[in-house]
mmCIF entry with sequence, helices, sheets and N, C-alpha, C, O atoms, coordinates in Angstrom:
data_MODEL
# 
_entry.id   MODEL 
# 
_entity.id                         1 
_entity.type                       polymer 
_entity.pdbx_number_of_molecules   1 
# 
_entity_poly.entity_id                      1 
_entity_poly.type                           'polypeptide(L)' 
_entity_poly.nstd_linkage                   no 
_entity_poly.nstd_monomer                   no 
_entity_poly.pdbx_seq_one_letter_code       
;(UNK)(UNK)(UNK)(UNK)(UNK)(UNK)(UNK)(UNK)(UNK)(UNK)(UNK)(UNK)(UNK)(UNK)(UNK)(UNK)
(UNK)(UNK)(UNK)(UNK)(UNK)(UNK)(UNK)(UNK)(UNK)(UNK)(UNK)(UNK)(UNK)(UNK)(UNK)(UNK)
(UNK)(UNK)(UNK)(UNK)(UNK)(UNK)(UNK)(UNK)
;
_entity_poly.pdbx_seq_one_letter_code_can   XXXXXXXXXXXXXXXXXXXXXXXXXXXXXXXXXXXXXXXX 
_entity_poly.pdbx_strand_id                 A 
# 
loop_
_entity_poly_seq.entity_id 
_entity_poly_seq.num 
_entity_poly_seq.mon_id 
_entity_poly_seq.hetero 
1 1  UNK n 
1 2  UNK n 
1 3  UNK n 
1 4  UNK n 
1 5  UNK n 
1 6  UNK n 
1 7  UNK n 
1 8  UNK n 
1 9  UNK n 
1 10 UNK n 
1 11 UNK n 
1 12 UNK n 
1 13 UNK n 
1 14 UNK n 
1 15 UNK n 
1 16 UNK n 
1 17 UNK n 
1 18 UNK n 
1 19 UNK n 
1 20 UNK n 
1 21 UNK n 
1 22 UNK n 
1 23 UNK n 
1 24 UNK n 
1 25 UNK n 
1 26 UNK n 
1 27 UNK n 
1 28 UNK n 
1 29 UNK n 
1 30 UNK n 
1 31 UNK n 
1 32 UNK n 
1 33 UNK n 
1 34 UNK n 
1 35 UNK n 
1 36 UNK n 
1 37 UNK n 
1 38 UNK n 
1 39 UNK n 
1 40 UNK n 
# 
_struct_asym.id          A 
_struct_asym.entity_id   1 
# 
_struct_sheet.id               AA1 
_struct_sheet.type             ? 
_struct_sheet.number_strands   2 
_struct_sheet.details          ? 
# 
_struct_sheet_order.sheet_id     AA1 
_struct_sheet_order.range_id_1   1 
_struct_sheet_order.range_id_2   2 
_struct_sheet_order.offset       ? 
_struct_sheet_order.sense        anti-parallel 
# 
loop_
_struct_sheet_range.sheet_id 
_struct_sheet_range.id 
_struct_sheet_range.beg_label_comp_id 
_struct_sheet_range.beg_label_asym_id 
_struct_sheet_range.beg_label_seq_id 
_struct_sheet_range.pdbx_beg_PDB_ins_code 
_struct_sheet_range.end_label_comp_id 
_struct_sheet_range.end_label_asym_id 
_struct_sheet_range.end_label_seq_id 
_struct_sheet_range.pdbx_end_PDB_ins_code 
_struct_sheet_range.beg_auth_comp_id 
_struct_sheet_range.beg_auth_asym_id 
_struct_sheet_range.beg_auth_seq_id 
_struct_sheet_range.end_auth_comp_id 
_struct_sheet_range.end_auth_asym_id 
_struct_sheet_range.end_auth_seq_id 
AA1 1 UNK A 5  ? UNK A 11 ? UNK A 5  UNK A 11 
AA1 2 UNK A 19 ? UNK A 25 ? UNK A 19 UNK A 25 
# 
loop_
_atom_site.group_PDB 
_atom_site.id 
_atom_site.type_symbol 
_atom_site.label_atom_id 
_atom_site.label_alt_id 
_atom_site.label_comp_id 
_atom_site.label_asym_id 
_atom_site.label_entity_id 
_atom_site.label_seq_id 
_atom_site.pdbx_PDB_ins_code 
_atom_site.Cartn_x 
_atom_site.Cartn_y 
_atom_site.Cartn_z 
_atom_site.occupancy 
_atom_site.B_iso_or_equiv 
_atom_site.pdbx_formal_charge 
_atom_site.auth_seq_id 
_atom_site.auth_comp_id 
_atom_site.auth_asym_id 
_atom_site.auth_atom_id 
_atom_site.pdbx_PDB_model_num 
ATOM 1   N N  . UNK A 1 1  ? -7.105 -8.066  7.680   1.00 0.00 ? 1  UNK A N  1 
ATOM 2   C CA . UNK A 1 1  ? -5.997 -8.169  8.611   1.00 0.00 ? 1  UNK A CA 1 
ATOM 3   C C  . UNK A 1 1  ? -4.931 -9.083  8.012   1.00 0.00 ? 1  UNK A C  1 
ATOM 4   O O  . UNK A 1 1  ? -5.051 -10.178 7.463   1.00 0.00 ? 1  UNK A O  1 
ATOM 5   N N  . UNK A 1 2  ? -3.890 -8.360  8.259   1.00 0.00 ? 2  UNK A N  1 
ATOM 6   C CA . UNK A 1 2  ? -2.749 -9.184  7.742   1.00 0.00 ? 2  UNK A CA 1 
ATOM 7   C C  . UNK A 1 2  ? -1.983 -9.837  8.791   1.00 0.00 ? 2  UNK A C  1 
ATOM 8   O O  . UNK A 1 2  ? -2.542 -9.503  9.836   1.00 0.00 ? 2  UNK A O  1 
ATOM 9   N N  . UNK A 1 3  ? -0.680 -10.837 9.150   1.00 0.00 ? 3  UNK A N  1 
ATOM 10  C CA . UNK A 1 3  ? 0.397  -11.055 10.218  1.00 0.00 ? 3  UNK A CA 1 
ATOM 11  C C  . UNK A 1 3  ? 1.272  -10.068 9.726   1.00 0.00 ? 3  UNK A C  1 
ATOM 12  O O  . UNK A 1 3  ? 1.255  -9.401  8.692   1.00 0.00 ? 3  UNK A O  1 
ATOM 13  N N  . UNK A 1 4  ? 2.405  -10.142 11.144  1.00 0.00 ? 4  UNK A N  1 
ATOM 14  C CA . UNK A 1 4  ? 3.576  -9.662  10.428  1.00 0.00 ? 4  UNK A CA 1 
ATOM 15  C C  . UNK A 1 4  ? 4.142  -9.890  9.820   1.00 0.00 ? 4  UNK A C  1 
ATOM 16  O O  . UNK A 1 4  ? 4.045  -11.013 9.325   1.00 0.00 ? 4  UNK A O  1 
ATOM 17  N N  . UNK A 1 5  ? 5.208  -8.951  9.380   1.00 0.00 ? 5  UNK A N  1 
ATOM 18  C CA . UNK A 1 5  ? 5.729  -8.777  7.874   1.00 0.00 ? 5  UNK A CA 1 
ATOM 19  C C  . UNK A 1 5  ? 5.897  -8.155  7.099   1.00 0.00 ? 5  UNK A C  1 
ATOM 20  O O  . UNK A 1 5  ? 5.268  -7.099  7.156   1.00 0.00 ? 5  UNK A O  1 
ATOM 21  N N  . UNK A 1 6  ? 6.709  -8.334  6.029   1.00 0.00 ? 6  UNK A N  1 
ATOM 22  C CA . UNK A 1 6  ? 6.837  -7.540  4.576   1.00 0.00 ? 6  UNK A CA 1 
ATOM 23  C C  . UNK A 1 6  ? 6.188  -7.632  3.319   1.00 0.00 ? 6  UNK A C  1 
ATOM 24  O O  . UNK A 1 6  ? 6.198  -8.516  2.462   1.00 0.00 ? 6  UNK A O  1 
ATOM 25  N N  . UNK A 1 7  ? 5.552  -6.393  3.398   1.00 0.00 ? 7  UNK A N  1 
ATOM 26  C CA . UNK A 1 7  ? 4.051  -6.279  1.992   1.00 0.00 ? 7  UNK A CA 1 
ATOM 27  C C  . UNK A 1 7  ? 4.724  -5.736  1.032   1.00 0.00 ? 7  UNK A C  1 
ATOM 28  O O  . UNK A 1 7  ? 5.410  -4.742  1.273   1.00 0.00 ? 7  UNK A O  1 
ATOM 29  N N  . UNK A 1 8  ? 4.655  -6.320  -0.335  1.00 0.00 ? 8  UNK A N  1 
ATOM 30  C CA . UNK A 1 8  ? 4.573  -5.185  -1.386  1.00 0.00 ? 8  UNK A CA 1 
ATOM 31  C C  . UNK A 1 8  ? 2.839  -4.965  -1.879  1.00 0.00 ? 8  UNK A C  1 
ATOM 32  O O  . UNK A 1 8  ? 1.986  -5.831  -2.077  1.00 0.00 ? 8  UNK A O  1 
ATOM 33  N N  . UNK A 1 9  ? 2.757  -3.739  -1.957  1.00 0.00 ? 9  UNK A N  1 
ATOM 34  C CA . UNK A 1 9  ? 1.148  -3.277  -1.939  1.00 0.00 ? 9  UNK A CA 1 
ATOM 35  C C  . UNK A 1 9  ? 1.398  -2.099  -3.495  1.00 0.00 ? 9  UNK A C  1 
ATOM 36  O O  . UNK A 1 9  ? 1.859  -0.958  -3.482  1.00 0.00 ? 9  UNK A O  1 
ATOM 37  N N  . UNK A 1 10 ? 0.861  -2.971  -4.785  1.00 0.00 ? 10 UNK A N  1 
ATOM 38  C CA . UNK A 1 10 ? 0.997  -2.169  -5.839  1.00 0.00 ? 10 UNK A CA 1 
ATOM 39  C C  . UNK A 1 10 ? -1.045 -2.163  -6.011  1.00 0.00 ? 10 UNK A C  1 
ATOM 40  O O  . UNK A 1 10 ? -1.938 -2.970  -5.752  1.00 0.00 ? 10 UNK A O  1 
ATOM 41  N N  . UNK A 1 11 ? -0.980 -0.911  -6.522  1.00 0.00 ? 11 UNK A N  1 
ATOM 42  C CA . UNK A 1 11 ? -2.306 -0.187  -7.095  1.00 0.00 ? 11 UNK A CA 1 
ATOM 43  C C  . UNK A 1 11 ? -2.427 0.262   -8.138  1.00 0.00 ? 11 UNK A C  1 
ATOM 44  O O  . UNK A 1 11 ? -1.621 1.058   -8.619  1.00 0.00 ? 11 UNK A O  1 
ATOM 45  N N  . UNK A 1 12 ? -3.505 -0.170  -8.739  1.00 0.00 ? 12 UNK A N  1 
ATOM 46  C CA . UNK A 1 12 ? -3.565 0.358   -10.234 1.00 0.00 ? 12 UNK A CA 1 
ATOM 47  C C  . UNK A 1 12 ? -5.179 0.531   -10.337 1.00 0.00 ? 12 UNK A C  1 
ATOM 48  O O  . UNK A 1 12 ? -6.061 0.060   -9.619  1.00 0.00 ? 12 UNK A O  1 
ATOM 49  N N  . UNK A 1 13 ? -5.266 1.447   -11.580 1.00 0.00 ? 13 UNK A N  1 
ATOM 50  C CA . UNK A 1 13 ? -6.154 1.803   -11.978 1.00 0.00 ? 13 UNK A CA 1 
ATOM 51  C C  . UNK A 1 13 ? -6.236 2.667   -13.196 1.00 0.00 ? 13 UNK A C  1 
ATOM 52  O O  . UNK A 1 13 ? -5.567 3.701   -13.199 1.00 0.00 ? 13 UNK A O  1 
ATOM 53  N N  . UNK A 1 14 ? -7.083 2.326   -14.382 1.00 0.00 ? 14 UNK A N  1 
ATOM 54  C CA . UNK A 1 14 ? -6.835 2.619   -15.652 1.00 0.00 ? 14 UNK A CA 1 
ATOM 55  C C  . UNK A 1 14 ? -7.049 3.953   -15.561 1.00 0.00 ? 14 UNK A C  1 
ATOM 56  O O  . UNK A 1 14 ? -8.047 4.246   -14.904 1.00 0.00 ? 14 UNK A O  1 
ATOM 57  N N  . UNK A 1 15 ? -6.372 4.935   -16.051 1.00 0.00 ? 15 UNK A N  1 
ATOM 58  C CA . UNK A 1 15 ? -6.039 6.203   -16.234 1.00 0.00 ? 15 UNK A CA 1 
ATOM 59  C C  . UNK A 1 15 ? -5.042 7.126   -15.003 1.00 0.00 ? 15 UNK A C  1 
ATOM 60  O O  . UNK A 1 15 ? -4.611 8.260   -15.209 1.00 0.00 ? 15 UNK A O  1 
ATOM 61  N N  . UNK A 1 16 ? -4.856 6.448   -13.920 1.00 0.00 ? 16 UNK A N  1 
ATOM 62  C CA . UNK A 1 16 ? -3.814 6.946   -12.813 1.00 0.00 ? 16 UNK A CA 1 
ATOM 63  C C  . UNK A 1 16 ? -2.853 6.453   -13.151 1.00 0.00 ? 16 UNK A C  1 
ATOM 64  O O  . UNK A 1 16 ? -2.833 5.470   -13.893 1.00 0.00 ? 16 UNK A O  1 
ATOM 65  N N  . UNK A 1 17 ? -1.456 7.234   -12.514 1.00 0.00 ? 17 UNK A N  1 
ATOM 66  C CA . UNK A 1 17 ? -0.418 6.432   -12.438 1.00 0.00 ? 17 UNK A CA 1 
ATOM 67  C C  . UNK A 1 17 ? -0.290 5.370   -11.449 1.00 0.00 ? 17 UNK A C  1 
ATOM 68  O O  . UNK A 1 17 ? -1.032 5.500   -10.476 1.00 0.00 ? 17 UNK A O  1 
ATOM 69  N N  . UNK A 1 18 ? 0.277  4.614   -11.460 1.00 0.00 ? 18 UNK A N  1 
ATOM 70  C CA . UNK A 1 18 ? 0.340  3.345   -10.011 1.00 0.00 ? 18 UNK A CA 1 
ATOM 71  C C  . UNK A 1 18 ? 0.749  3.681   -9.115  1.00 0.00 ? 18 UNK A C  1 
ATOM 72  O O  . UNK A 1 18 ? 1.306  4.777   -9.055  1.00 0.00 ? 18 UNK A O  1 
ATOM 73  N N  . UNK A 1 19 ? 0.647  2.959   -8.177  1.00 0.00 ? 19 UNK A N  1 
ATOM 74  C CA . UNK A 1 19 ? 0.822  3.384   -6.614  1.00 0.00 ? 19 UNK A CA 1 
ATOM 75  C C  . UNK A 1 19 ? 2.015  2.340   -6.392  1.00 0.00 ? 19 UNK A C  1 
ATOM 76  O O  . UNK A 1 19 ? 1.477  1.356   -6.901  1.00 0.00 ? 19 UNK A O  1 
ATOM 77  N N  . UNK A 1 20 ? 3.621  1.768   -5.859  1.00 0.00 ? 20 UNK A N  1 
ATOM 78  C CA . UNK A 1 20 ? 4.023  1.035   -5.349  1.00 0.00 ? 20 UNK A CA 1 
ATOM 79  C C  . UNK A 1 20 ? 4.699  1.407   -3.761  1.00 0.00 ? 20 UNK A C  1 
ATOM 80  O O  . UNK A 1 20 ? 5.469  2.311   -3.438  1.00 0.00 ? 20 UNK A O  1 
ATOM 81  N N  . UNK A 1 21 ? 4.145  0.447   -3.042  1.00 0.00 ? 21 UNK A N  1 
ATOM 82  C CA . UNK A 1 21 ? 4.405  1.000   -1.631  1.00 0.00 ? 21 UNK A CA 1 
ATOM 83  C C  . UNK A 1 21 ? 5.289  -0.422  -1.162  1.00 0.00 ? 21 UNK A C  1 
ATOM 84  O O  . UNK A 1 21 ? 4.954  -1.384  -1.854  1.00 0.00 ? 21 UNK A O  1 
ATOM 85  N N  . UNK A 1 22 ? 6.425  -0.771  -0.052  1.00 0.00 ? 22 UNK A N  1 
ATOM 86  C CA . UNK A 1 22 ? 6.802  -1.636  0.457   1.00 0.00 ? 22 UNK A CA 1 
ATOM 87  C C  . UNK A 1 22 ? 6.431  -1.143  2.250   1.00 0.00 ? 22 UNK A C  1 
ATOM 88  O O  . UNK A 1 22 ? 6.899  -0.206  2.898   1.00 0.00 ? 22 UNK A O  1 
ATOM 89  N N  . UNK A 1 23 ? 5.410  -2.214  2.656   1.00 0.00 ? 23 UNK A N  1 
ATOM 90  C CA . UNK A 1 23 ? 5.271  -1.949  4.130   1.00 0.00 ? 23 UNK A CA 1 
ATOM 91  C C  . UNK A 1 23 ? 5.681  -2.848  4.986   1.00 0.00 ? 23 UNK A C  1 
ATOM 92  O O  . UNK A 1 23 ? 5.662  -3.936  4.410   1.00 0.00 ? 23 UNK A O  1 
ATOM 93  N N  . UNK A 1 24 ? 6.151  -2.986  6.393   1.00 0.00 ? 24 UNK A N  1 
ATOM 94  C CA . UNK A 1 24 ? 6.511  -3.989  7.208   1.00 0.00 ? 24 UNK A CA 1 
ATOM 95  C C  . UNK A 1 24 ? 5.386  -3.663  8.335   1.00 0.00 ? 24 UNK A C  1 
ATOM 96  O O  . UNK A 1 24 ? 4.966  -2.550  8.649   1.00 0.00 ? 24 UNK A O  1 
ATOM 97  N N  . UNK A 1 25 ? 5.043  -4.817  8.815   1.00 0.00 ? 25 UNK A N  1 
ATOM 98  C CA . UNK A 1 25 ? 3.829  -4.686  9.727   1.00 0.00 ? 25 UNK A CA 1 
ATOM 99  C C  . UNK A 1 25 ? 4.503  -5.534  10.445  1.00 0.00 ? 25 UNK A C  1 
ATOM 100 O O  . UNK A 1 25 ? 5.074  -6.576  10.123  1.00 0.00 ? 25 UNK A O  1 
ATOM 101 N N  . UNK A 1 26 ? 4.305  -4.598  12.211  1.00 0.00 ? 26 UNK A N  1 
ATOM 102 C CA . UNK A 1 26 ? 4.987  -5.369  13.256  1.00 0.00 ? 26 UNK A CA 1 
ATOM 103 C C  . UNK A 1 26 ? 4.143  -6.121  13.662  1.00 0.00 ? 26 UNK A C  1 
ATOM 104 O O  . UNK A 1 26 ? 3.160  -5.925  12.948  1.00 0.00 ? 26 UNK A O  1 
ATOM 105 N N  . UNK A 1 27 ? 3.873  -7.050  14.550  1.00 0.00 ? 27 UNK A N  1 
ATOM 106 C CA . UNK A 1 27 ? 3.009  -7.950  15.489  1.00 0.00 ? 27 UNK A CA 1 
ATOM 107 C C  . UNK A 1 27 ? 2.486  -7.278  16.314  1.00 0.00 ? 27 UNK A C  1 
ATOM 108 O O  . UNK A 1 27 ? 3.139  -6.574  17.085  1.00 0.00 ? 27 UNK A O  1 
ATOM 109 N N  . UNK A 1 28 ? 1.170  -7.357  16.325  1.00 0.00 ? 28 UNK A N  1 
ATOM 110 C CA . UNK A 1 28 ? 0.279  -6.020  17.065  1.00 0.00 ? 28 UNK A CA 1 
ATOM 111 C C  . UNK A 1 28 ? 0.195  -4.530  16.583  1.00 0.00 ? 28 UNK A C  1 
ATOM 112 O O  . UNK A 1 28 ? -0.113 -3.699  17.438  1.00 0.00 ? 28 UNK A O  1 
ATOM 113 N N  . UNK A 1 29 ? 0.380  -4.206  15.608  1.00 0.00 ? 29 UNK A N  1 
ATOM 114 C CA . UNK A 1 29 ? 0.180  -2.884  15.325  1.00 0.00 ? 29 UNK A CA 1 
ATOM 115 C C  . UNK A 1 29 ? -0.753 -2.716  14.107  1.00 0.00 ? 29 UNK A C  1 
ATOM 116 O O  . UNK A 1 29 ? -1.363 -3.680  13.644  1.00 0.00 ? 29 UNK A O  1 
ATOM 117 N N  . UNK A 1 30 ? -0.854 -1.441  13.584  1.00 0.00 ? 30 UNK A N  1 
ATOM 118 C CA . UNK A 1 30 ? -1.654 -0.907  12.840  1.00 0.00 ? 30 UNK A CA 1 
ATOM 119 C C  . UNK A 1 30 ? -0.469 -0.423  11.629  1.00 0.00 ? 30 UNK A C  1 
ATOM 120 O O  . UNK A 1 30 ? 0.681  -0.057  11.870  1.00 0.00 ? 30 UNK A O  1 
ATOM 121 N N  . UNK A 1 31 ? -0.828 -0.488  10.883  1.00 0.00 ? 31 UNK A N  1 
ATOM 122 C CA . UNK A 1 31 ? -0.599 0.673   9.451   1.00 0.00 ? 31 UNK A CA 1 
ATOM 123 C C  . UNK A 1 31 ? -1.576 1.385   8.798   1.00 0.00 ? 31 UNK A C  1 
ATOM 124 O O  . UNK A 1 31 ? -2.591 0.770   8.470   1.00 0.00 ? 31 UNK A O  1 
ATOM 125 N N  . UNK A 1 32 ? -1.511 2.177   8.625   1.00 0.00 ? 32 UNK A N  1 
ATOM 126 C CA . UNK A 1 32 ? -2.403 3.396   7.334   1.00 0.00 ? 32 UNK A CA 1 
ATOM 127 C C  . UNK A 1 32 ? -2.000 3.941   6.277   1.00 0.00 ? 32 UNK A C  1 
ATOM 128 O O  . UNK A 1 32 ? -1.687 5.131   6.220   1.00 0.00 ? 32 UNK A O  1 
ATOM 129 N N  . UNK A 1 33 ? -1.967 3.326   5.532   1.00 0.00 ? 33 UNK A N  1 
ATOM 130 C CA . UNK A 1 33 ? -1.965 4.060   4.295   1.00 0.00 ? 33 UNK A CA 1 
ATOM 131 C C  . UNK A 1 33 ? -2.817 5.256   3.813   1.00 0.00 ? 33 UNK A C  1 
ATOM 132 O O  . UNK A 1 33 ? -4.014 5.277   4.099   1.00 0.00 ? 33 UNK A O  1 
ATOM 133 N N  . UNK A 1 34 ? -2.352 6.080   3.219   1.00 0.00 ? 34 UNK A N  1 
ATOM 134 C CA . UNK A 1 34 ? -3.650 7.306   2.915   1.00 0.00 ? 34 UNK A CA 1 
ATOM 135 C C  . UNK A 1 34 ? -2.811 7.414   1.222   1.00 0.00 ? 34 UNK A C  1 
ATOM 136 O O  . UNK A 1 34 ? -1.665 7.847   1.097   1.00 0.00 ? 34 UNK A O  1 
ATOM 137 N N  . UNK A 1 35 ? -3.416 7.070   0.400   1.00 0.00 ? 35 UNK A N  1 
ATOM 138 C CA . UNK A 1 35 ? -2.636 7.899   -1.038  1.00 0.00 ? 35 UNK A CA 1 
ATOM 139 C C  . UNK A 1 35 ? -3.738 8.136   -1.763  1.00 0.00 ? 35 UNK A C  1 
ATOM 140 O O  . UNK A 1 35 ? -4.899 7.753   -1.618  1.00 0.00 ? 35 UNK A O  1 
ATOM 141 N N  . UNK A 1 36 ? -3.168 8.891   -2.645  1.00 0.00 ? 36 UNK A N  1 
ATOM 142 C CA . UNK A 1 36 ? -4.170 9.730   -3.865  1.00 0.00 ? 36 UNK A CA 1 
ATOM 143 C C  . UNK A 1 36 ? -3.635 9.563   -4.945  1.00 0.00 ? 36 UNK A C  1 
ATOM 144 O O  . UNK A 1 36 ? -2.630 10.135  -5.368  1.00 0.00 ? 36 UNK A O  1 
ATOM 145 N N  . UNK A 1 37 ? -4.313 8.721   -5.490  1.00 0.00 ? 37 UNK A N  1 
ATOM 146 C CA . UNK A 1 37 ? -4.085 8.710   -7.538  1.00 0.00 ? 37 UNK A CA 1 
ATOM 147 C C  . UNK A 1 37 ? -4.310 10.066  -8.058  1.00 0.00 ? 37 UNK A C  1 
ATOM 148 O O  . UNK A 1 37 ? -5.233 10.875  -7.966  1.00 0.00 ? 37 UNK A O  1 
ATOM 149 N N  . UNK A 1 38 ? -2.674 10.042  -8.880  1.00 0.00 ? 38 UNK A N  1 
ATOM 150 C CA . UNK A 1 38 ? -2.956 10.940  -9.949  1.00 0.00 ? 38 UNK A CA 1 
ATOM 151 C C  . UNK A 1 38 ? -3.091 10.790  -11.216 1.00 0.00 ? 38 UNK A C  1 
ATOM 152 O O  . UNK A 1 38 ? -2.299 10.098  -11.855 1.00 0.00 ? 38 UNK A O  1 
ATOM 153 N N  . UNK A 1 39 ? -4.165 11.446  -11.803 1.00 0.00 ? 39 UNK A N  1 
ATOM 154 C CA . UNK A 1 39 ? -4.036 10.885  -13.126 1.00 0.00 ? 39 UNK A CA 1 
ATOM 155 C C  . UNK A 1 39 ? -3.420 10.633  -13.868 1.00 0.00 ? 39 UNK A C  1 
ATOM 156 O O  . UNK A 1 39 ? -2.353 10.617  -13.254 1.00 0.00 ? 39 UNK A O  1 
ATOM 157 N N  . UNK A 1 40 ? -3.148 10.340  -15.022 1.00 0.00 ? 40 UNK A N  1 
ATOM 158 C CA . UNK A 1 40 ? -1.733 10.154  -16.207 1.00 0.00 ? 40 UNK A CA 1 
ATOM 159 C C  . UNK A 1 40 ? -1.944 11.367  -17.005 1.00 0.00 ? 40 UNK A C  1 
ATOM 160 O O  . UNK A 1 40 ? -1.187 11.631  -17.939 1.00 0.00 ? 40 UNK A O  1 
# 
């Protein structure tokens, strides 16, 4: 669990390309992310 606010949420993993996402999370709510690495 995070507070509110502004995330930068980078993903990596050796042989995918990276993931960079910027999220804002309100006070009381939820976010979901769903992504899929693609390979390089």
């Amino acid at each position: 669990m995070v507070g509110p606010g502004n995330y930068i949420l980078d993903i990596t993993a050796f042989g995918y390309k990276p993931i960079h996402r910027i999220i804002n999370v309100e006070k009381g709510s939820k976010v979901v992310l769903d992504e899929t690495m693609q390979r390089e």
